[in-house]
ROMAR-747620 format. One record per residue (C-alpha): residue number from 0; x, y, z; residue in three letters. Coordinates in steps of 0.5 Angstrom, whole numbers. Last residue first. Layout:
// ROMAR-747620
+------+-------+-------+-------+-------+
! voza !    px !    py !    pz ! marpa !
+------+-------+-------+-------+-------+
!  NUM !     X !     Y !     Z !   ala !
...
+------+-------+-------+-------+-------+
//
This chain:
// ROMAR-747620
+------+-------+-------+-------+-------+
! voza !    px !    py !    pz ! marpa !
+------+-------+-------+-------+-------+
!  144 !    24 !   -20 !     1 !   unk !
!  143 !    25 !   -23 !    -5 !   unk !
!  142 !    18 !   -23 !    -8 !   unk !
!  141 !    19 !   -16 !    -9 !   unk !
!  140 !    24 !   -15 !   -12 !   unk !
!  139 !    22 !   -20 !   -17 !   unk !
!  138 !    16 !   -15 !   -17 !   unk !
!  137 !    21 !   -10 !   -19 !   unk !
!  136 !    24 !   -12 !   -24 !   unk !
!  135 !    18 !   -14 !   -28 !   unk !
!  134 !    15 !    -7 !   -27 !   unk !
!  133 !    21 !    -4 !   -29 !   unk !
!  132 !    22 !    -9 !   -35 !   unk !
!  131 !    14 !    -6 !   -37 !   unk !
!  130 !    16 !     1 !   -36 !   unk !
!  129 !    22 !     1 !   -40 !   unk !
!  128 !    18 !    -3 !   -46 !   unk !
!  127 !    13 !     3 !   -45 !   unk !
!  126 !    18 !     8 !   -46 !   unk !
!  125 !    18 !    12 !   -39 !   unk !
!  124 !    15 !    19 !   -36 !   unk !
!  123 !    10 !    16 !   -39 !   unk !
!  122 !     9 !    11 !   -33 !   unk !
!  121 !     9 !    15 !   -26 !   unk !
!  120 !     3 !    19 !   -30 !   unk !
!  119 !    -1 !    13 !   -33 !   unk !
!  118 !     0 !    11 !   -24 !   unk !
!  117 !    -4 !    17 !   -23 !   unk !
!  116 !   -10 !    16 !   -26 !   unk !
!  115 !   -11 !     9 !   -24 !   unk !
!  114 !    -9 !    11 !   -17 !   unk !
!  113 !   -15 !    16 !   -17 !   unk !
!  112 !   -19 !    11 !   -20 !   unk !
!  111 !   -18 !     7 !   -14 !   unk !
!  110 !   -19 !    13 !    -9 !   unk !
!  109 !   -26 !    13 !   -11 !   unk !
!  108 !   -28 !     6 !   -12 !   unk !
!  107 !   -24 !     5 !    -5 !   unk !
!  106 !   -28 !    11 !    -2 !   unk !
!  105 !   -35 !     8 !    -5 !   unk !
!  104 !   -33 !     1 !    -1 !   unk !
!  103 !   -31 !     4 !     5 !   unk !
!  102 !   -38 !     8 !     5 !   unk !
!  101 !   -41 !     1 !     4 !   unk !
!  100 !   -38 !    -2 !     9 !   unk !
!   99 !   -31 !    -5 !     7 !   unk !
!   98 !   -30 !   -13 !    11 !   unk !
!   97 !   -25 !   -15 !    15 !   unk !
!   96 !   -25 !   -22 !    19 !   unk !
!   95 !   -23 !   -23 !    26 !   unk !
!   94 !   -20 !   -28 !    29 !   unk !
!   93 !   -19 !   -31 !    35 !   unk !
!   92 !   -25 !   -34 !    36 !   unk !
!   91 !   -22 !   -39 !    29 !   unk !
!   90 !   -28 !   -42 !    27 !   unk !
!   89 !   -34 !   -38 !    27 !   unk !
!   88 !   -29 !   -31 !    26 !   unk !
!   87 !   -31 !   -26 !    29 !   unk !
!   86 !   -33 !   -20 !    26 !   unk !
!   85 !   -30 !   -13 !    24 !   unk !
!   84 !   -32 !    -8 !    20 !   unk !
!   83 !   -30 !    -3 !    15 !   unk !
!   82 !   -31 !     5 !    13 !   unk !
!   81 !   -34 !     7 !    19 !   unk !
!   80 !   -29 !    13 !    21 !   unk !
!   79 !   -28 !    10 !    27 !   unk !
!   78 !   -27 !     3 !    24 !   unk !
!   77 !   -22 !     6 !    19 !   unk !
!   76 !   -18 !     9 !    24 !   unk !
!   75 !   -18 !     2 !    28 !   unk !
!   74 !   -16 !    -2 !    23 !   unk !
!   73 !   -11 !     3 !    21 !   unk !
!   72 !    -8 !     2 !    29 !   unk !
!   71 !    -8 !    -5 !    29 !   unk !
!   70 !    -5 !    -6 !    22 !   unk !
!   69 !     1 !    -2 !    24 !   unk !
!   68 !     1 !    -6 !    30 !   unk !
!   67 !     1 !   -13 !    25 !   unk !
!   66 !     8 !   -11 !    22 !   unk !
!   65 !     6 !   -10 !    15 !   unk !
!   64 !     9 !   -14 !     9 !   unk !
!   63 !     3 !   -13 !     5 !   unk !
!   62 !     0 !   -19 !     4 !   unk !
!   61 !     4 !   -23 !    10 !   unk !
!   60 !     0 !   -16 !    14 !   unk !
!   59 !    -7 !   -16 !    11 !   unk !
!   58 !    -7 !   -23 !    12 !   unk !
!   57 !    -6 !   -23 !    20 !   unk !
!   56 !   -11 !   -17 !    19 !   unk !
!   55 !   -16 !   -22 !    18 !   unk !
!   54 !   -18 !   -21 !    10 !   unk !
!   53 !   -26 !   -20 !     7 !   unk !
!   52 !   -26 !   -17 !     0 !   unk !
!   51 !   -19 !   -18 !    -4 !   unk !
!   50 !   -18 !   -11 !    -7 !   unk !
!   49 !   -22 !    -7 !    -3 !   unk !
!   48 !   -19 !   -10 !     3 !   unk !
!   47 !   -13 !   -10 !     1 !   unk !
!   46 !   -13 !    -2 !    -1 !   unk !
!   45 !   -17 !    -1 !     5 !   unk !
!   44 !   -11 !    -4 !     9 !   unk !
!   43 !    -5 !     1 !     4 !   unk !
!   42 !   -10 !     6 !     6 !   unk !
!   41 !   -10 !     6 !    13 !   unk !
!   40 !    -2 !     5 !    13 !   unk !
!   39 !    -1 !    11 !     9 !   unk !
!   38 !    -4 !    14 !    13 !   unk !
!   37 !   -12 !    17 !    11 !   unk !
!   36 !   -15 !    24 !    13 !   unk !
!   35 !   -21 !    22 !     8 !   unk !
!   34 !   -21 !    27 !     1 !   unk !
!   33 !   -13 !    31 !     4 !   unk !
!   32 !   -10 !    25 !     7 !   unk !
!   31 !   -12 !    20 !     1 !   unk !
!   30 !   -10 !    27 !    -4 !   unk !
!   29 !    -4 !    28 !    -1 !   unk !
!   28 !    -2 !    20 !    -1 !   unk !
!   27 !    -2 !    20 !    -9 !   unk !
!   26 !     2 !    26 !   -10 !   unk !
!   25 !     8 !    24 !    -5 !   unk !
!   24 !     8 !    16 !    -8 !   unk !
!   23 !    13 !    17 !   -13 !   unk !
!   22 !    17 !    22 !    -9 !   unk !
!   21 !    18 !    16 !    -3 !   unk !
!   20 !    18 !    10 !    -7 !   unk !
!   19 !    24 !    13 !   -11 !   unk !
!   18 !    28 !    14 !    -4 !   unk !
!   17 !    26 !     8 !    -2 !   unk !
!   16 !    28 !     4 !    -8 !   unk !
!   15 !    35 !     8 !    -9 !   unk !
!   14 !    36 !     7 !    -1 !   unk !
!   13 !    34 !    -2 !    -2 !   unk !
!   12 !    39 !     0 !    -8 !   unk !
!   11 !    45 !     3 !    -6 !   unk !
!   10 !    47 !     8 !   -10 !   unk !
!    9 !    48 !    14 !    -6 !   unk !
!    8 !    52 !     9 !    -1 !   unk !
!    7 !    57 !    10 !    -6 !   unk !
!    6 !    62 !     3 !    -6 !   unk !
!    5 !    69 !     3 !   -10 !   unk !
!    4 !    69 !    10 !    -6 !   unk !
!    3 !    75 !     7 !    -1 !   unk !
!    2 !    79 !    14 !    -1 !   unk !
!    1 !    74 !    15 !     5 !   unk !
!    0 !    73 !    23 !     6 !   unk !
+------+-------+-------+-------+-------+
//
């Protein structure tokens, strides 16, 4: 073992944010996969969708910070399953703009509730005032990278 221990990988924080997102998001996840067969990566674009309405993909991915591939293949699932649909851009032919289709919107409402609830049970394990610099830490994070 290395006598250098003035740096523990354990505690780097890109791993310890990781780590944390996978545990925090876990409960969340199997319930999309168990209602709707969702990827995170299909439910992270309905999310957006529902959230904003009508995106490109190009926008999912500069919101979300996904790699356009990934944003192909959940829109795609979605589309199968009827939950979006795609429509030419008139300006751009290029483009194609996103929509939730009725179904899509109902899973959105349903999931977004679930989210609800689920993020009160992530935040009492906190103080309110720790919660709240957390969630400030975090978005400075986030607008980083």
């Amino acid at each position: 073992m290395p006598e250098n221990q003035d740096f523990d990988l354990i505690d780097f924080l890109p791993y310890l944010l990781n780590q944390a997102a996978e545990e925090s998001s876990l409960a969340f996840h199997q319930v999309y996969k168990a209602r709707y067969g969702m990827l995170r990566t299909e439910w992270r674009v309905l999310f957006h969708l529902g959230r904003y309405g009508a995106l490109t993909a190009k926008d999912i991915g500069a919101r979300a910070k996904m790699h356009k591939t990934k944003i192909s293949r959940a829109v795609a699932a979605l589309e199968r399953r009827r939950f979006l649909t795609r429509t030419r851009d008139q300006r751009d032919k290029r483009l194609e703009i996103l929509n939730l289709t009725s179904a899509g919107r109902a899973v959105y409402a349903d999931l977004h509730d679930v989210a609800r609830s689920y993020h009160q049970t992530l935040v009492v394990l906190f103080p309110p005032e720790d919660a709240e610099r957390l969630r400030m830490m975090l978005r400075q994070l986030a607008k980083i990278s």
